[in-house]
C-alpha positions in Angstrom: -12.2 -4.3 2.0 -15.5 -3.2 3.3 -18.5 -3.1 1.3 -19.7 0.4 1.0 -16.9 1.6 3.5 -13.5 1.1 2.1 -10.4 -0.4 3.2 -9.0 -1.3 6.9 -5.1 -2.1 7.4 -3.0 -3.0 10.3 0.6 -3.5 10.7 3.0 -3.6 13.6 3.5 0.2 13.5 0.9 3.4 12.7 3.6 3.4 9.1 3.8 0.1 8.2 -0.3 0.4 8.5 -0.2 3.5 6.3 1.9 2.2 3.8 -0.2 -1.1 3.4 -3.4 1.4 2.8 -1.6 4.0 0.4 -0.5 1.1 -1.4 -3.9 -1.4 -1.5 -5.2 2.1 -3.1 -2.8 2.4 -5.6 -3.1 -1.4 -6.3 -7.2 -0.7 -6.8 -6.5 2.3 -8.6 -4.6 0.1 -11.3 -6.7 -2.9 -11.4 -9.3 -0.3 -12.0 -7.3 0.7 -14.7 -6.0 -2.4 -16.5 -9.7 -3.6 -16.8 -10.9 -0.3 -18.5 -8.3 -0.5 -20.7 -9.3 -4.3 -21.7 -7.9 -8.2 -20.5 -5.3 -7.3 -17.5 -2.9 -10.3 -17.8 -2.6 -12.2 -14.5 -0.1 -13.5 -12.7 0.3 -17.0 -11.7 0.2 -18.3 -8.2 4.0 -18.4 -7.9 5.0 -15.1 -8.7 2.5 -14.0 -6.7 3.7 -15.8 -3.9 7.5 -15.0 -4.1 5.9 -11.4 -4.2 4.3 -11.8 -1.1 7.4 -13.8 0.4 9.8 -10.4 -0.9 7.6 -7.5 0.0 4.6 -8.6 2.5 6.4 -7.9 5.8 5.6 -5.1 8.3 9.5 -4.0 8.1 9.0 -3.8 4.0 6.2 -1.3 4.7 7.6 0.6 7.3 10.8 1.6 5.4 8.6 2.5 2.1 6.3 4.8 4.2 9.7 6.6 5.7 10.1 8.6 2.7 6.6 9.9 2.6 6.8 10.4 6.3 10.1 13.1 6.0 7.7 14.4 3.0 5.5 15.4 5.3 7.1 16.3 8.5 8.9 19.0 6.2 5.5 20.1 4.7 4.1 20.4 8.1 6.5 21.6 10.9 3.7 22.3 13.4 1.5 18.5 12.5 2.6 17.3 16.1 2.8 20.3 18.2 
């Protein structure tokens, strides 16, 4: 994250870079949440590592951003011509 300008992603494709983005903002858009609501719980190191381990690769994102992707490309016939 970027003070003041947001967030930057990467990934080994222009999806798997998306998806990371779409879902850091829905991550901040729950944190955001949890603490106006009161105490979020935490998780502890380890969970938060096998998450990581389970879900942190470029092939993980690329495959969750597929469904958006047919999403839009139906939407939007003419988005590449």
């Amino acid at each position: 994250m970027l003070r003041n300008h947001g967030l930057l992603t990467v990934g080994d494709s222009v999806d798997a870079a998306a998806w990371w983005f779409l879902s850091m903002e829905r991550s901040c858009q729950v944190q955001l949440t949890a603490r106006a609501a009161g105490r979020p719980v935490l998780i502890d190191h380890r969970a938060a590592v096998s998450t990581r381990e389970q879900l942190g690769g470029d092939l993980v994102a690329w495959i969750n951003y597929q469904p958006l992707w047919q999403d839009i490309s139906r939407s939007e016939p003419d988005l590449l011509s």
